[in-house]
N, C-alpha and C positions, 0 to 999 in steps of 0.2 A: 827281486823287485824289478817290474819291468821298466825298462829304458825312457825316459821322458822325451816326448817327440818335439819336433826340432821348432822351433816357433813359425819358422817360414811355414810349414806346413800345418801348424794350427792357425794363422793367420787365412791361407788358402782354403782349409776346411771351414772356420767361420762367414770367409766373402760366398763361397757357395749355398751355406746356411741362410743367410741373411736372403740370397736370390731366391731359394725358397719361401721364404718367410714372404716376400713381396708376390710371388706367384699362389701363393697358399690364400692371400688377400684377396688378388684379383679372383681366384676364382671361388673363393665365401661370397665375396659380392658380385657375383655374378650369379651363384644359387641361390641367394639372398633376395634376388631379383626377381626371381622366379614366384616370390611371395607376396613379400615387404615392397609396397611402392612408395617411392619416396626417401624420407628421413635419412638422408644421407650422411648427415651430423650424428646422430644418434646411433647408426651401425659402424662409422668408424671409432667412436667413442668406444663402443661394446668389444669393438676387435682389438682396439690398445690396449682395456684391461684382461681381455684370454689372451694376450701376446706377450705381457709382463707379469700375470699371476694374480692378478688384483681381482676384487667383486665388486658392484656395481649394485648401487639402488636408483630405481628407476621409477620418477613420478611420470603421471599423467591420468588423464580421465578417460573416461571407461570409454572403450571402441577403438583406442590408439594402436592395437594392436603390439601390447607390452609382452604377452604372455607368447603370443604366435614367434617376435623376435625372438625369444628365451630357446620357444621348444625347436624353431628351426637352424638357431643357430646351433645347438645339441646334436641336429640329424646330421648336417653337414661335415660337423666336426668329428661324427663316428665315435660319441661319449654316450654315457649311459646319461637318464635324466631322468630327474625324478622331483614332481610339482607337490607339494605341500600347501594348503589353502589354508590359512590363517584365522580361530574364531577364537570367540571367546571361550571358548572349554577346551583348546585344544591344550595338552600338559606337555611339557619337556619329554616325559618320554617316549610322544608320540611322535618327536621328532629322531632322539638320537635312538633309541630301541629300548628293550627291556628284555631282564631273566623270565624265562619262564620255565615252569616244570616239565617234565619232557620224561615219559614212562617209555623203556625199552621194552617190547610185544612181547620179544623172547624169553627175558631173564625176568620182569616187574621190576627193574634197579631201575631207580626214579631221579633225578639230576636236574639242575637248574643248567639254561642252556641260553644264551644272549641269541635274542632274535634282532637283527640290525631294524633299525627303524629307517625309515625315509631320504635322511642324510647322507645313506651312504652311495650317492650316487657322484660322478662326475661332475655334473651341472644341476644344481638346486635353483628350482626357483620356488621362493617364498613370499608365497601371492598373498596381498594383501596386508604384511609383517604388520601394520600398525594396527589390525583388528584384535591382537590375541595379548593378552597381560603380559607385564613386565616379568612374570618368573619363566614364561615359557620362551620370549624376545631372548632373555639370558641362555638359553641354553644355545642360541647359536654362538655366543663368545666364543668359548674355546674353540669351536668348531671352526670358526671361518680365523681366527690369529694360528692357532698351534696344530689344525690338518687332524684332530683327531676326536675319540668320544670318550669320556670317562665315565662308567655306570658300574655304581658298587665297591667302588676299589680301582678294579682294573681298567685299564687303558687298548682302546682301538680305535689304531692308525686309519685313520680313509686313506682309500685309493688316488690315489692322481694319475692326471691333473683335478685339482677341486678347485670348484668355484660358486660364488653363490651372487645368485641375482634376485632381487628381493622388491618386489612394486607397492606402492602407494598410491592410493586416490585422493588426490588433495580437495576433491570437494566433499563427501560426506563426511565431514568429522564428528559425526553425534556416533557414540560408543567406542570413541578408537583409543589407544594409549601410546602417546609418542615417543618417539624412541629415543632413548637415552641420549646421550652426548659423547660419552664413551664407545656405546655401539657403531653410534652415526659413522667414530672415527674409523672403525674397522671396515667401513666401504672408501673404495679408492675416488670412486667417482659419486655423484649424483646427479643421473641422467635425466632432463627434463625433454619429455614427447610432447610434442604441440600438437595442435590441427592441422590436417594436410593441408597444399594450395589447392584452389579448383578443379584444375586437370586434375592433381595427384586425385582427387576424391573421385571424381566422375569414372578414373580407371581402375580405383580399387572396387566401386558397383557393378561395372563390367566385368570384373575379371570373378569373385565376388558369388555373381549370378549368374555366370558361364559355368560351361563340365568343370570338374577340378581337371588342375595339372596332373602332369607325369610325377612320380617320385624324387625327391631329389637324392641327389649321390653324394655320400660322404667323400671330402677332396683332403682332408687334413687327420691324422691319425692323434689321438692322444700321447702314443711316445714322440710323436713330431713335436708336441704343443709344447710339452716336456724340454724341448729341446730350444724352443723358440724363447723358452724363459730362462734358459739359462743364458744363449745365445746373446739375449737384450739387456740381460746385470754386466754384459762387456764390453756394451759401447760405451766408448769417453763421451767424459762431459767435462769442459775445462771450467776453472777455478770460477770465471765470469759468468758463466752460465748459473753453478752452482748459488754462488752470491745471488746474482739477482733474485732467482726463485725462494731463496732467504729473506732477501730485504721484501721481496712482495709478502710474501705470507706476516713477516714481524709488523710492516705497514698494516698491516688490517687486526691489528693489536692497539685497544682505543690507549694505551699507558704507555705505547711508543712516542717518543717526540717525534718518528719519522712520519707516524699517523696522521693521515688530511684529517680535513674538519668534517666531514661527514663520516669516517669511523668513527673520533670521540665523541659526535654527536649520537648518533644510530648503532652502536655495537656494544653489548655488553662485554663479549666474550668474542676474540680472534683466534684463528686457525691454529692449531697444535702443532709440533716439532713435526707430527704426521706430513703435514702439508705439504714443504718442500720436497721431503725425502718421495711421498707420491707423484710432486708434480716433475722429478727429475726420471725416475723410473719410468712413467709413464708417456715423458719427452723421449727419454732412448726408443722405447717400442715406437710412436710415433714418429721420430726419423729415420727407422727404418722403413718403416712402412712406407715412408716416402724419398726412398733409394738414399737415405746418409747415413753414414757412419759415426756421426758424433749428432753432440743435441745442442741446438741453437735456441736462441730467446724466441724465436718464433712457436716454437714445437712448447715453451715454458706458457707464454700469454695462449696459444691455444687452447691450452687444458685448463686455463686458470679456475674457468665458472665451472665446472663438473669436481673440479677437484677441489675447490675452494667454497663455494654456494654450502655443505652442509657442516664447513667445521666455523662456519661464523655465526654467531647466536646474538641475533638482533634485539634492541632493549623496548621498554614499552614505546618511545617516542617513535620509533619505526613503525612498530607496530598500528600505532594512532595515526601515521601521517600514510601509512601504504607505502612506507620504503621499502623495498625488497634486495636481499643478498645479492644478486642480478648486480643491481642498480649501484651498490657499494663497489664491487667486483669491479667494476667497469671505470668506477674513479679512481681506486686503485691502480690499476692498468694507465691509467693519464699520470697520473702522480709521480708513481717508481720510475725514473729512467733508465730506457733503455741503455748500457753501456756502451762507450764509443767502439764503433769498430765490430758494431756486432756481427754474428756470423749468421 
């Protein structure tokens, strides 16, 4: 059994780690640049959950450029990718694969033989997810909790790192099928793309309607990314941190007494055990990302609305008056106090 190495020196191997992980940033977002102008919220969001392991649903309306982040973040990172486009007839097994017959030329010995479907790529984006029924939506369950496919019996493992980014258009809703609540909770985030500001728009038509760019270069390897997730379940997080991100998420539970009056006004349903446990995982990647070794209440209230906006399930009175997840989120955030002496 080999010798367990001395902690000074896994300590020293992690601060090295971690100054990669920050250089690996700077230069996604700097190829990132080279595309994407703008949304700057939106592509740090994207790099916290490939930094922690997590997957990401990502609304906005058509032109935002949801699908170009997905495929370029993919190039950069030097992962395989593979886009699946969401309809009404698409079946489960056209996402995780299927047996098929398979004749040997030489012998006629005929054999059933799993052709991998679509999923088994690095980076999934599943364009469009709310377009296609509730039994083929299920088929990404297993896939994005347990990393792998079940068909017939047998079980296969996906490759990693795996990740799945998954877009919705919030304005056509005639034919779509929403997605469950359970599903929902299997995205770490939910990323919402706005419209760019003015300049940002005027340089995406110029850039747009100009030659295309040069290629870009993959800067981050998948055994790196591999590495960045394990790397990020290491950072502390002390006891206060943890609490807080506790008490926020139970606060948006309309049957807590900690709950303001516009949860048990507006909320049917508050954020899952999910909640915290994403918004502390996804605080560690984020304090790295921004040179710390531990995770403060700040890196906690950062992620609140990505991590919190889809596990709250708003009741008709919201609905009727135009309150949105947003808008609870945010009184949340005023309500939970910060503990003293935060970091």
């Amino acid at each position: 059994m080999p010798a367990e190495r001395p902690k000074l020196e896994t300590q020293q191997d992690d601060v090295a780690l971690a100054e990669r992980l920050r250089t690996a940033r700077d230069a996604i977002m700097s190829e990132l640049r080279h595309v994407i102008v703008g949304q700057e919220e939106v592509i740090e969001q994207a790099l916290v959950a490939l930094f922690s392991g997590g997957n990401c649903l990502i609304l906005g309306a058509p032109g935002l450029a949801k699908t170009l982040l997905v495929q370029t973040l993919s190039r950069v990172l030097d992962l395989t990718f593979s886009r699946i486009q969401f309809t009404p007839d698409l079946m489960p097994s056209d996402i995780t694969g299927t047996d098929i017959l398979q004749i040997d030329n030489a012998t006629g010995h005929r054999s059933m033989v799993f052709a991998p479907g679509p999923i088994f790529a690095n980076v999934v984006l599943a364009d469009e997810i709310n377009r296609t029924p509730p039994k083929t939506q299920a088929a990404l369950l297993e896939v994005m909790q347990e990393h792998r496919v079940t068909v017939q019996g047998r079980v296969y493992p996906l490759a990693e790192p795996f990740h799945v980014f998954a877009t919705q258009n919030p304005i056509e809703l005639e034919g779509t099928y929403p997605l469950p609540e359970a599903q929902l909770d299997r995205f770490m985030f939910e990323i919402v793309v706005d419209y760019l500001s003015e300049d940002d728009e005027v340089q995406v038509v110029r850039s747009t309607t100009a030659p295309a760019a040069g290629r870009l270069r993959p800067v981050v390897t998948g055994d790196e990314l591999l590495a960045f997730h394990q790397l990020v379940r290491r950072v502390t997080v002390s006891d206060a941190v943890a609490r807080y991100a506790v008490n926020l998420t139970r606060a948006s539970r309309p049957a807590e007494a900690s709950a303001p009056d516009e949860v048990k006004r507006y909320v049917a349903f508050g954020a899952s055990v999910r909640a915290p446990q994403q918004l502390v995982l996804a605080g560690k990647a984020r304090a790295l990302m921004h040179g710390r070794y531990h995770v403060g209440f700040e890196d906690i209230r950062a992620l609140a609305r990505p991590v919190l906006r889809h596990r709250i399930i708003m009741n008709f009175h919201a609905q009727s008056e135009r309150v949105t997840t947003d808008s609870v989120i945010e009184r949340l955030l005023k309500a939970v106090p910060v503990p003293a002496g935060s970091m």
